[in-house]
Each structure stands twice: as C-alpha cells, then as structure tokens.
N, CA, C and O atoms as CSV, one atom per row, in Angstrom:
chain,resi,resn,atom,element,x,y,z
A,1,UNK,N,N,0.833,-1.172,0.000
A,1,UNK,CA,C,0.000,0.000,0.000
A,1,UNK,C,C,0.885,1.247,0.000
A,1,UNK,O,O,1.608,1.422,0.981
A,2,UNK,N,N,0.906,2.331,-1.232
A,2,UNK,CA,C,1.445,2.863,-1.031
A,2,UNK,C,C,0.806,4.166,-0.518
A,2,UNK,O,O,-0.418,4.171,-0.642
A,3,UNK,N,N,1.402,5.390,0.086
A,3,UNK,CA,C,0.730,6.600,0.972
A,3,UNK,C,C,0.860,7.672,-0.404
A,3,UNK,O,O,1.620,7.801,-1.364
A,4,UNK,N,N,-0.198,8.248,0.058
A,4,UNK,CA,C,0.172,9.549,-1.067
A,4,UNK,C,C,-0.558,10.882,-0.163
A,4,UNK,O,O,-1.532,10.870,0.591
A,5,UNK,N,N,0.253,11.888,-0.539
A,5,UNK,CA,C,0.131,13.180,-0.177
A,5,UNK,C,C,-0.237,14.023,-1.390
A,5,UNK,O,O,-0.079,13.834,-2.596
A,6,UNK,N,N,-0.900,15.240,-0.528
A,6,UNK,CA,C,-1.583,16.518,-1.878
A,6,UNK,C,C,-0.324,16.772,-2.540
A,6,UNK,O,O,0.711,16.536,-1.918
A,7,UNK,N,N,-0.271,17.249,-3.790
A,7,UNK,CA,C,0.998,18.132,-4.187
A,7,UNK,C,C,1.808,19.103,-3.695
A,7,UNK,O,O,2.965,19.344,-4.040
A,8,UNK,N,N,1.089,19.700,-2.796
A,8,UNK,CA,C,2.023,20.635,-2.089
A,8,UNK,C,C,2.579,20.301,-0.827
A,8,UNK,O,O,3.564,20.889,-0.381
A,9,UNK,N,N,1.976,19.356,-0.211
A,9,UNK,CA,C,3.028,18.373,0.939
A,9,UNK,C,C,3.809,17.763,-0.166
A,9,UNK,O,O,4.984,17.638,0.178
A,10,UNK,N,N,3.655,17.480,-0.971
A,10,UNK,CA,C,4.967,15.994,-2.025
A,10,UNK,C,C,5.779,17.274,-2.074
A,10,UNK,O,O,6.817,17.017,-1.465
A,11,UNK,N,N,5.815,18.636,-2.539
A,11,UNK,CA,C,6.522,19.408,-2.840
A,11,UNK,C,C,7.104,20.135,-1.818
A,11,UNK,O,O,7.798,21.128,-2.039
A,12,UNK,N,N,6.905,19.775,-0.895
A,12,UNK,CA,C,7.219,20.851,0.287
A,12,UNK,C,C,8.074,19.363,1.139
A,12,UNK,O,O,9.146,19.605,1.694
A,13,UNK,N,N,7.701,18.375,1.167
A,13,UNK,CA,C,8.580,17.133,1.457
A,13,UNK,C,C,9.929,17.103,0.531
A,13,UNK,O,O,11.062,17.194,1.005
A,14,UNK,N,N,9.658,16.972,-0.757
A,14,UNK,CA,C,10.548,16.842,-1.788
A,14,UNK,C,C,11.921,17.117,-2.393
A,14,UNK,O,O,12.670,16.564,-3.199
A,15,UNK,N,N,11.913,18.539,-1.425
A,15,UNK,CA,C,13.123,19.660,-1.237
A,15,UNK,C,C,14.395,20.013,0.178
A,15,UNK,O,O,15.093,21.018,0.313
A,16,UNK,N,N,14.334,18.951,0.936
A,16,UNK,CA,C,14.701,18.823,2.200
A,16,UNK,C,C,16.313,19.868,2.169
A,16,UNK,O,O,16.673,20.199,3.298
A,17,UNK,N,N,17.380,20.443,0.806
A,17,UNK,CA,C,18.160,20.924,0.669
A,17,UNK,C,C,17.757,22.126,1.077
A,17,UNK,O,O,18.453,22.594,1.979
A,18,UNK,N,N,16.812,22.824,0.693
A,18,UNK,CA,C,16.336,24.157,0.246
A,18,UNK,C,C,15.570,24.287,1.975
A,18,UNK,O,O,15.295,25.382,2.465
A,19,UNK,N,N,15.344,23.046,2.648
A,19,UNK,CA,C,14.360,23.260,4.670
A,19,UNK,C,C,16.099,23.323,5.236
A,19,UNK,O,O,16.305,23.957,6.271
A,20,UNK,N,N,17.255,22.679,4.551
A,20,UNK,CA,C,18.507,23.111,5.450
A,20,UNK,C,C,18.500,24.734,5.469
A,20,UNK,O,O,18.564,25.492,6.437
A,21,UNK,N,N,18.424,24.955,4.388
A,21,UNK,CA,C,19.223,26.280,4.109
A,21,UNK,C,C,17.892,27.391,4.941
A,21,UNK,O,O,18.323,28.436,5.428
A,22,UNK,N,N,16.777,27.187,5.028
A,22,UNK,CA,C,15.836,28.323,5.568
A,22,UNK,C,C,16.469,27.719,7.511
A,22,UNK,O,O,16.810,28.298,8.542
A,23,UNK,N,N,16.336,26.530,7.128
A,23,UNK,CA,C,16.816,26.921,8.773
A,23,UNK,C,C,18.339,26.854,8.952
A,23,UNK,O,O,18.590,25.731,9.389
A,24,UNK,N,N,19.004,27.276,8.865
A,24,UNK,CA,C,20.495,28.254,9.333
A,24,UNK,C,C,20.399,29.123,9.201
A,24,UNK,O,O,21.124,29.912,9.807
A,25,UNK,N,N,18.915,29.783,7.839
A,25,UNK,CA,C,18.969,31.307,8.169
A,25,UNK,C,C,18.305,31.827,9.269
A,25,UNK,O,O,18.624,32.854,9.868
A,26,UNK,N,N,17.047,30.835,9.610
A,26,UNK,CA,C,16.555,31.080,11.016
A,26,UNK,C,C,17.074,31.201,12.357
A,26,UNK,O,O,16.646,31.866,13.301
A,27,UNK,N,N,18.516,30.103,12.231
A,27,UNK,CA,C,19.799,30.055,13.416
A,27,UNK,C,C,19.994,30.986,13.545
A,27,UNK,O,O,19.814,31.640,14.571
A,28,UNK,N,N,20.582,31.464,12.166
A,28,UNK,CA,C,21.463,32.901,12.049
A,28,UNK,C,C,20.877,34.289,12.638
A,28,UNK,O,O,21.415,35.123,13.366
A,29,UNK,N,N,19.337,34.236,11.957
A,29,UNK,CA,C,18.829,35.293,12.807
A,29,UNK,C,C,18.648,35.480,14.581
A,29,UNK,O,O,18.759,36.438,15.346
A,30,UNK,N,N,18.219,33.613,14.793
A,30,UNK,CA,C,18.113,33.790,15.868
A,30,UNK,C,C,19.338,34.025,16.976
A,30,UNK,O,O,19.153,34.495,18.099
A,31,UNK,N,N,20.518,33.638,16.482
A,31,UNK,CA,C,21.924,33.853,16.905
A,31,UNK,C,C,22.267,35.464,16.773
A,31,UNK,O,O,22.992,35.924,17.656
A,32,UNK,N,N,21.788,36.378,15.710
A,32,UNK,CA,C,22.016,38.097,15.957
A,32,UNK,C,C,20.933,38.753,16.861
A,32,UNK,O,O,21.048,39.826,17.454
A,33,UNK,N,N,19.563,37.686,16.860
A,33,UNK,CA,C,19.024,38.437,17.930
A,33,UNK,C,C,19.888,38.459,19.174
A,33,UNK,O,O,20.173,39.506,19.756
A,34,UNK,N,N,20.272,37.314,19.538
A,34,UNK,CA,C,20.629,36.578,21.296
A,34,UNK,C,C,21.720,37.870,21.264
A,34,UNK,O,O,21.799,38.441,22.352
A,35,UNK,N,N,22.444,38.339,20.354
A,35,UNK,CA,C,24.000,38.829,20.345
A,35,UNK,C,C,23.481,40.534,20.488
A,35,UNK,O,O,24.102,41.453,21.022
A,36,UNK,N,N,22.047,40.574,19.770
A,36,UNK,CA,C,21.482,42.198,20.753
A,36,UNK,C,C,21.179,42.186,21.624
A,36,UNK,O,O,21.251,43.301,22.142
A,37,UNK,N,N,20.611,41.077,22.539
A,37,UNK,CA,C,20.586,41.536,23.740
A,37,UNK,C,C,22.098,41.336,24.795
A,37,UNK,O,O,22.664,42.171,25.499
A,38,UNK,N,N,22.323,40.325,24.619
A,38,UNK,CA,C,24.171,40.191,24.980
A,38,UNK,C,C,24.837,41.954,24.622
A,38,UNK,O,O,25.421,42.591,25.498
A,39,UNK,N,N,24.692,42.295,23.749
A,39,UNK,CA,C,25.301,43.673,23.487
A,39,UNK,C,C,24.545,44.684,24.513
A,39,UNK,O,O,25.037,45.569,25.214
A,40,UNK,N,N,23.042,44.224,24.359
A,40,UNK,CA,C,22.495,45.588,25.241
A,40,UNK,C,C,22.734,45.447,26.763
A,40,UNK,O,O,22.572,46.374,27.557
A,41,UNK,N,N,23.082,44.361,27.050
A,41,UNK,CA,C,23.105,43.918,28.633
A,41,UNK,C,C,24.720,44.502,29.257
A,41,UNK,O,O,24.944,45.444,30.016
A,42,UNK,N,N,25.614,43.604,28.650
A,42,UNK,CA,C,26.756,44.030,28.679
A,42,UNK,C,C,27.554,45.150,27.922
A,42,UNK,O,O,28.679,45.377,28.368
A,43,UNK,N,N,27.232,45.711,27.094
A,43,UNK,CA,C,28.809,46.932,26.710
A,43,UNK,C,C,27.776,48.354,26.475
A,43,UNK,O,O,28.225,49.454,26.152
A,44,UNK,N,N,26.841,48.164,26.627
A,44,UNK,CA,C,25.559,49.675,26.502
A,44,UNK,C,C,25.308,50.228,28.074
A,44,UNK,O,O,24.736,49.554,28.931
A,45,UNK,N,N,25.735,51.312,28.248
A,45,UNK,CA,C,24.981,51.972,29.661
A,45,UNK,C,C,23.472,51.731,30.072
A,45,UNK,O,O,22.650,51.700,29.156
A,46,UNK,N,N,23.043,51.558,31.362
A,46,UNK,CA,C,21.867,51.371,31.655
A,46,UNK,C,C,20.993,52.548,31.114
A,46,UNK,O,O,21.421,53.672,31.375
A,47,UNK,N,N,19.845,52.458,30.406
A,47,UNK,CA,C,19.441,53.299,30.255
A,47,UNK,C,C,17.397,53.058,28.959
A,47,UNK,O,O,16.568,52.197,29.252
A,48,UNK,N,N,17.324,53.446,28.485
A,48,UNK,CA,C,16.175,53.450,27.753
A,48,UNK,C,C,16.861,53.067,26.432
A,48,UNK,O,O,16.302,52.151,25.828
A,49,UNK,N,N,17.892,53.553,25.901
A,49,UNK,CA,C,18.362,52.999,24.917
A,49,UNK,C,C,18.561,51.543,24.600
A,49,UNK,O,O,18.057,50.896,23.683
A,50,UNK,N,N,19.785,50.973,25.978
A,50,UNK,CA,C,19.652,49.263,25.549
A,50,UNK,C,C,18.672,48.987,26.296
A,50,UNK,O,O,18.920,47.885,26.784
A,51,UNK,N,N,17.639,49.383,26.688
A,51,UNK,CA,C,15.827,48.773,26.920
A,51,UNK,C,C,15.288,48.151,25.352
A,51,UNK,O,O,14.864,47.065,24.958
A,52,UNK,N,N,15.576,49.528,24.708
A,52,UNK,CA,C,14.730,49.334,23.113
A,52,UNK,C,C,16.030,47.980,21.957
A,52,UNK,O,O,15.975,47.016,21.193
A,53,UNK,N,N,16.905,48.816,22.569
A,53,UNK,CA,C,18.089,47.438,21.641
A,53,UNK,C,C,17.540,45.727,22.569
A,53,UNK,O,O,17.504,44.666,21.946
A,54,UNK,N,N,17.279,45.797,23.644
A,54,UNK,CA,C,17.408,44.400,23.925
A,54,UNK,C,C,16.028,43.919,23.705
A,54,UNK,O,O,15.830,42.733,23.442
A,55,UNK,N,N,15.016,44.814,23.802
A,55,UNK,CA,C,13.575,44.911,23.063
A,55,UNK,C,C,13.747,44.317,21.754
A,55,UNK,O,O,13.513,43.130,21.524
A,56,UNK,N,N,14.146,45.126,20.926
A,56,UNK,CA,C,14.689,44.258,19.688
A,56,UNK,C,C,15.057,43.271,19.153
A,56,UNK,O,O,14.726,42.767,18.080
A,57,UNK,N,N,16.376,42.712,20.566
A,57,UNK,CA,C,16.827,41.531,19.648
A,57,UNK,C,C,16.062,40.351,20.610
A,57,UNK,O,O,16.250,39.134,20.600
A,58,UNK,N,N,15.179,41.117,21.402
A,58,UNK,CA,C,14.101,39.462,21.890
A,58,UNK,C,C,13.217,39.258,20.570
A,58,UNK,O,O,12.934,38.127,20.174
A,59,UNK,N,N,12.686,40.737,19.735
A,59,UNK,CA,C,11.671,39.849,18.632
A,59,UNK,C,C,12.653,39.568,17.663
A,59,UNK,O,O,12.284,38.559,17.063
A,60,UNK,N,N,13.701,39.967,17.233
A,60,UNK,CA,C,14.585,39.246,16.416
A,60,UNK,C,C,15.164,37.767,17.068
A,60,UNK,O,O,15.615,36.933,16.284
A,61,UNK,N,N,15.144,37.605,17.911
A,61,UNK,CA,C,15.445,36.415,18.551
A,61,UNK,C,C,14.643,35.003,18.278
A,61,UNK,O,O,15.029,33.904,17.883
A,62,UNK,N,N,13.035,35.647,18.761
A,62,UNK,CA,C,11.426,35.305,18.761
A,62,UNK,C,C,11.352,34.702,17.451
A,62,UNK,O,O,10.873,33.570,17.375
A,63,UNK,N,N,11.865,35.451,16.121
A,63,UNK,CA,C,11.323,35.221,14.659
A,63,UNK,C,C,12.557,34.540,14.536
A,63,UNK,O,O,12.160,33.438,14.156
A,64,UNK,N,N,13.511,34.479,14.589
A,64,UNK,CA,C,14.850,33.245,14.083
A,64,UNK,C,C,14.364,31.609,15.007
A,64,UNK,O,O,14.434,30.496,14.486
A,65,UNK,N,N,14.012,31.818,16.082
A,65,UNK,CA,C,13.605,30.594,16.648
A,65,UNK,C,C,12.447,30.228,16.305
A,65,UNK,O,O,12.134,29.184,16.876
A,66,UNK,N,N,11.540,30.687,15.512
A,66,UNK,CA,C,10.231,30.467,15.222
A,66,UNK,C,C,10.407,29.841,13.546
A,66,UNK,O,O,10.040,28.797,13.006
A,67,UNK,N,N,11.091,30.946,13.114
A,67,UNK,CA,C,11.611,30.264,11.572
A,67,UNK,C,C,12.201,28.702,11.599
A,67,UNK,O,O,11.833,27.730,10.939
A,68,UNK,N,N,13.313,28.825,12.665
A,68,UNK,CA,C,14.299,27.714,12.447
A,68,UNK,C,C,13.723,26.517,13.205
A,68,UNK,O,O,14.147,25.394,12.928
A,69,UNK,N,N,12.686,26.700,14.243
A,69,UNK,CA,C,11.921,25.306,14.407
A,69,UNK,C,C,10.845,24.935,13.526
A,69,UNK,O,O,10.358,23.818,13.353
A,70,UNK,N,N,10.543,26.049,12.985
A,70,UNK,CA,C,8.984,25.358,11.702
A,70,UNK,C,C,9.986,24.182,10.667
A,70,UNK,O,O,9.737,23.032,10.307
A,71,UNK,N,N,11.026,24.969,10.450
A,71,UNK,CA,C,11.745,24.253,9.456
A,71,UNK,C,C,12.487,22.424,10.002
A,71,UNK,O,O,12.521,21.241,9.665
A,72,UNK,N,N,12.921,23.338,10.976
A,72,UNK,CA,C,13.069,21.806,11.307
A,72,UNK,C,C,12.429,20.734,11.916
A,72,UNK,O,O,12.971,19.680,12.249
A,73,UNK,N,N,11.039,21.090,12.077
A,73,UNK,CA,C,10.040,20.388,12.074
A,73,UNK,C,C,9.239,19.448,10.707
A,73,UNK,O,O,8.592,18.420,10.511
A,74,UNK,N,N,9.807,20.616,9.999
A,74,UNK,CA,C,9.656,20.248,8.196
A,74,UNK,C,C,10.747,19.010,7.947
A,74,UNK,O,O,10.542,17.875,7.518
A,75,UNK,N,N,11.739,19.527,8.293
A,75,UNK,CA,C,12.722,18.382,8.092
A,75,UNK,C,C,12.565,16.807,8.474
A,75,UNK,O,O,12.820,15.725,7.945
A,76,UNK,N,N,12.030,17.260,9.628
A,76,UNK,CA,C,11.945,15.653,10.814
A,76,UNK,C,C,10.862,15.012,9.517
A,76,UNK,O,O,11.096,14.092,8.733
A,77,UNK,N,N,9.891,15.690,9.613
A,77,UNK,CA,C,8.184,15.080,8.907
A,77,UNK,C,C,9.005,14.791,7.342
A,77,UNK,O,O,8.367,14.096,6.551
A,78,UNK,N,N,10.178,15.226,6.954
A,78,UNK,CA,C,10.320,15.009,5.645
A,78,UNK,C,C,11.092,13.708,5.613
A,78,UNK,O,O,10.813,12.818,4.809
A,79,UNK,N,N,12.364,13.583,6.771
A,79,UNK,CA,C,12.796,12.156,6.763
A,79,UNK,C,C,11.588,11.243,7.591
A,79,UNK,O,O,11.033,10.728,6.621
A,80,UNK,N,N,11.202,10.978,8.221
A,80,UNK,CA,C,9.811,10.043,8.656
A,80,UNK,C,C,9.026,10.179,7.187
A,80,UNK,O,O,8.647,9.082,6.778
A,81,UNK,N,N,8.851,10.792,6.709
A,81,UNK,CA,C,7.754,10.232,5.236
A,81,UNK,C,C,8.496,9.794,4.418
A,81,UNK,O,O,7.864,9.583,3.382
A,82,UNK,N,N,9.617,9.515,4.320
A,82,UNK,CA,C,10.590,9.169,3.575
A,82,UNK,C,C,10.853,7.788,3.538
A,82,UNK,O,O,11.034,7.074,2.552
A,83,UNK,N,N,10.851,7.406,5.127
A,83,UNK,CA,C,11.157,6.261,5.945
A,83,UNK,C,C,9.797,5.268,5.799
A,83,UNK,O,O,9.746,4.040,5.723
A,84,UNK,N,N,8.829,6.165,5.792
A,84,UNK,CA,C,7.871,5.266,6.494
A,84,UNK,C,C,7.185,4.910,4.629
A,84,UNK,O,O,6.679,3.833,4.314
A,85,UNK,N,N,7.333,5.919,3.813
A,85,UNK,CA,C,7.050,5.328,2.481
A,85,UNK,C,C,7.035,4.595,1.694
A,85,UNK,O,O,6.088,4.327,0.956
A,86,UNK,N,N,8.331,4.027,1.710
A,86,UNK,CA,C,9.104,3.059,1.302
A,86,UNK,C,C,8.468,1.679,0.879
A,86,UNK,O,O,7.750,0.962,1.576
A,87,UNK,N,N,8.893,1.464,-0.421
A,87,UNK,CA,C,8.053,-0.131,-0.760
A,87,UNK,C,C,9.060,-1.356,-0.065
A,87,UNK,O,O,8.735,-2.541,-0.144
C-alpha cells in the first residue's frame, strides 16, 4: 500500500536541501538576535536605549527561533515520510 500526499506536501517534502538552508537562516537570525541583547546587557549603559536594543533583539530572537523550528520540524516530517514510504 502505497501513501500519497496533496501536491504541495509531495513538494514541500521533496526539497529537504532548500528546509537546510531556511533553517540556518533562522539560526542565524536567531543567533544576531541573542547577540542584541548580549550587546544591550553588557557593553551599553543602563538606560532606555539598551531597553529598546534588547527589546529588539528578543523579537529578532522570537522570529529566528520560530523560523528555524517550523523548518526543522519540516525536516523531521520530511525524513519520517521518507522512511515510512518506502516499498
């Protein structure tokens, strides 16, 4: 028995090169958020300024970890359908 998926799961399974590369960019972002607030904590004077910088790199932080787990959630579901497909 074989499984079949809509076209746009087969296509969104299909590409597992192209789910590496969105998530390292999601790392990446989420790695310059962590490094604004690291900057605003440590080398910025206390003040309202690194309030709004470390403000910042929590939603830049927020959207790189949000990117880079959808994806690699994509990934997991892409090797398991891979695995489990199989004739």
């Amino acid at each position: 028995m074989k499984l079949s998926l809509p076209p746009f799961l087969q296509e969104l399974i299909n590409n597992p090169r192209h789910h590496v590369i969105l998530f390292m960019v999601g790392a990446s972002i989420f790695f310059i958020g962590l490094g604004l607030v690291l900057v605003a904590g440590q080398f910025m004077p206390e003040g309202e300024m690194a309030e709004w910088v470390a403000l910042l790199g929590l939603v830049v932080l927020a959207v790189g970890a949000l990117v880079a787990s959808v994806f690699y959630i994509v990934l997991l579901l892409s090797r398991l359908w891979k695995v489990f497909s199989r004739d």
